[in-house]
C-alpha positions as CSV (number, residue, x, y, z in Angstrom):
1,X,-34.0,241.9,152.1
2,X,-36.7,244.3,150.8
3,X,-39.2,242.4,154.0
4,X,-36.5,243.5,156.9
5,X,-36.2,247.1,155.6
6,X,-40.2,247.5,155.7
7,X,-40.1,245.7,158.7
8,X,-37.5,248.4,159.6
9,X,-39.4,251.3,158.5
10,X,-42.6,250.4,160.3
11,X,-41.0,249.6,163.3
12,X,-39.5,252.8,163.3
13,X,-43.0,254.6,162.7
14,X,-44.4,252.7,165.6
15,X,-41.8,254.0,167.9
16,X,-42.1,257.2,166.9
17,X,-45.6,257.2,167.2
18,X,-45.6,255.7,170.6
19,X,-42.7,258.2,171.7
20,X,-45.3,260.7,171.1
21,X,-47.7,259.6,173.6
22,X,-50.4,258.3,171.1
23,X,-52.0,254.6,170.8
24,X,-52.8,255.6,167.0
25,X,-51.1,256.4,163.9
26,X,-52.3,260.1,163.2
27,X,-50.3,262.4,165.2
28,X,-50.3,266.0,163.4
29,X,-48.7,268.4,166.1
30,X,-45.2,266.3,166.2
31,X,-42.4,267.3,164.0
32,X,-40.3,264.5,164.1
33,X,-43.5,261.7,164.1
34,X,-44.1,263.9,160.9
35,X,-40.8,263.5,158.9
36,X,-40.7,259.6,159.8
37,X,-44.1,259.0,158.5
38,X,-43.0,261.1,155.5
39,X,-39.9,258.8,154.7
40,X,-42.0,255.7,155.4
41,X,-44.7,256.9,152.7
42,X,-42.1,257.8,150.3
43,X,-40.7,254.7,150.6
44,X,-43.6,253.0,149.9
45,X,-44.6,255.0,147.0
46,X,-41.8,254.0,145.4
47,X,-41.9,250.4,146.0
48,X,-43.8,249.3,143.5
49,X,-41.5,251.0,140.8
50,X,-38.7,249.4,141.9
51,X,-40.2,245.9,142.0
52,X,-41.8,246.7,138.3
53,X,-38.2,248.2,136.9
54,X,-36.5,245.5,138.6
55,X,-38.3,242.5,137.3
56,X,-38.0,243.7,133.6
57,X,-34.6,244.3,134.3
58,X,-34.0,240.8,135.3
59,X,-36.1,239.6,132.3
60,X,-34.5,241.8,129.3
61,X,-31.2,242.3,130.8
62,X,-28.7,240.5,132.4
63,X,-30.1,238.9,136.0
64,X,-26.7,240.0,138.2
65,X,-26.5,243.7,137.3
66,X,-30.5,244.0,138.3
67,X,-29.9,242.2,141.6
68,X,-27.1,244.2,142.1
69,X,-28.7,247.2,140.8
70,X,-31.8,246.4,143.4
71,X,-29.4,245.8,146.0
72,X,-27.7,249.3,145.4
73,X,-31.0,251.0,145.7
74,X,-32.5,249.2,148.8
75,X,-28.8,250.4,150.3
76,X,-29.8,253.8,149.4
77,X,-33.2,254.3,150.2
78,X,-32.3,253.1,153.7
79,X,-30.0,255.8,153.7
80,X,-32.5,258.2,152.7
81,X,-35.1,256.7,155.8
82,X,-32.3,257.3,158.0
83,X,-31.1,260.6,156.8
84,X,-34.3,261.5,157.0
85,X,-34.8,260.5,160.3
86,X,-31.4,261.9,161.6
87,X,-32.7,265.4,160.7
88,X,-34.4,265.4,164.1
89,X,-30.9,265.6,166.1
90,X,-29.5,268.3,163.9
């Protein structure tokens, strides 16, 4: 689950990116490139918190809250990506 919403996130930087006529990743002058790279950086900042919080969680604690605890927060931080996205269109 967690590899299809990277795989998500990056594909949705590289459209971005290509929508604003650019081969690379640094595109300063583009407002929307801007707030997806944004949400894609904040999301992977806080990867490795999750996995850390997660994996005690699972070792001190019961294992089907933390799965569904993870679960719960992947489904919101995709949210997040795509609120963050949809900001563009309002």
């Amino acid at each position: 689950v967690c590899l299809f919403l990277t795989a998500f996130f990056a594909s949705k930087l590289e459209h971005e990116s290509k929508h604003c006529n650019g081969k690379g990743i640094q595109r300063p002058g583009s407002s929307a490139f801007e707030r997806v790279y944004t949400a894609n950086q904040n999301c992977g900042h806080a990867y490795p918190t999750f996995l850390a919080v997660l994996w005690c969680a699972g070792l001190l604690c019961s294992q089907a809250p933390a799965a569904f605890a993870g679960l719960m927060y992947l489904f919101v931080r995709q949210k997040y990506f795509v609120g963050y996205l949809g900001e563009r269109t309002q």
